[in-house]
C-alpha positions in Angstrom: -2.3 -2.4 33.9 0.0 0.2 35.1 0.2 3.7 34.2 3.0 3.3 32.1 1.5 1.1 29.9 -1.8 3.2 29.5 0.6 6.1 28.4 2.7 3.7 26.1 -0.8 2.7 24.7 -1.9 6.2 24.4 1.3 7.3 22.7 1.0 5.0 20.2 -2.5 5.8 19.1 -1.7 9.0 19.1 1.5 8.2 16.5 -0.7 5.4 14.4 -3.4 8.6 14.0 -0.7 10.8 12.7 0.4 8.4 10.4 -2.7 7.3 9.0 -4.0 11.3 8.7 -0.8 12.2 7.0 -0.6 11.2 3.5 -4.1 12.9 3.3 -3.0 16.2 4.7 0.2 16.8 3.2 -1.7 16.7 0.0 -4.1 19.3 1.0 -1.6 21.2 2.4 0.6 21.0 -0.7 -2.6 21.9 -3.5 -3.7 24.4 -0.9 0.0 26.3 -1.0 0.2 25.5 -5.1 -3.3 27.5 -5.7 -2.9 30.4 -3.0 0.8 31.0 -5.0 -1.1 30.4 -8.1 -4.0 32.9 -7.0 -1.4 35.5 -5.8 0.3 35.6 -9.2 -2.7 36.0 -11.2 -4.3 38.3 -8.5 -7.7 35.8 -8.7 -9.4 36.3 -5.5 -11.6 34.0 -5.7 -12.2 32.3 -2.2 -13.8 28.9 -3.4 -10.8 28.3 -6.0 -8.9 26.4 -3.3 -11.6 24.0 -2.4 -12.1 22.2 -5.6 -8.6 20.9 -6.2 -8.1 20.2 -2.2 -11.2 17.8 -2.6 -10.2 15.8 -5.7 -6.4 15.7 -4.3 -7.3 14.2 -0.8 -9.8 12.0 -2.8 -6.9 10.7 -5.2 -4.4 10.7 -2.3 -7.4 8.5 -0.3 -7.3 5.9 -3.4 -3.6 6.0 -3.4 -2.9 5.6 0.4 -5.9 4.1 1.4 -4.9 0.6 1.8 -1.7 1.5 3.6 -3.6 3.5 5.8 -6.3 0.8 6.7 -3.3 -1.8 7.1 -1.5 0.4 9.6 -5.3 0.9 11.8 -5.9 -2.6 11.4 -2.2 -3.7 12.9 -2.9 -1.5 15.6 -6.1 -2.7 16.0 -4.8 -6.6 15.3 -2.4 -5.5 18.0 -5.0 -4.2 21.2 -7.2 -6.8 20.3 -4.4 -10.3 20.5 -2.9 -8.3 23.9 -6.5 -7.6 25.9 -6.2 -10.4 27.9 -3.1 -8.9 29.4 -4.6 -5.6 30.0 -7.9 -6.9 31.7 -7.5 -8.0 35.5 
């Protein structure tokens, strides 16, 4: 297995875990910015405000996404797995 190869490999781990984490962090990066803009506004300083609708929008964005995103691990997966016999030896 050459170097290139283990870095091709890498690379697209890397890209696969991006794409699988992102549906779920955009959403609690999106609820996260909608509350702070709603708690400036109102001047509510409460600190544990944000938490609450972070954790049921990542859980509905988890029902949501979560087949795609154990579709696209399992293809990469599907992937490593048929090809090993190539990388071994």
């Amino acid at each position: 297995m050459s170097p290139d190869q283990v870095i091709a490999w890498a690379e697209q781990g890397v890209f696969t875990t991006l794409m699988i984490a992102a549906p779920l962090l955009i959403t609690a990066l999106a609820l996260g910015l909608s509350v702070s803009i709603f708690q400036a506004t109102t001047q509510i300083q409460e600190q544990t405000l944000a938490f609450i609708p972070k954790i049921a929008g990542v859980l509905i964005a988890l029902v949501i996404f979560g087949p795609w995103m154990l579709s696209q691990a399992m293809t990469f997966a599907t992937d490593i797995f048929s090809n090993l016999h190539e990388y071994i030896g």
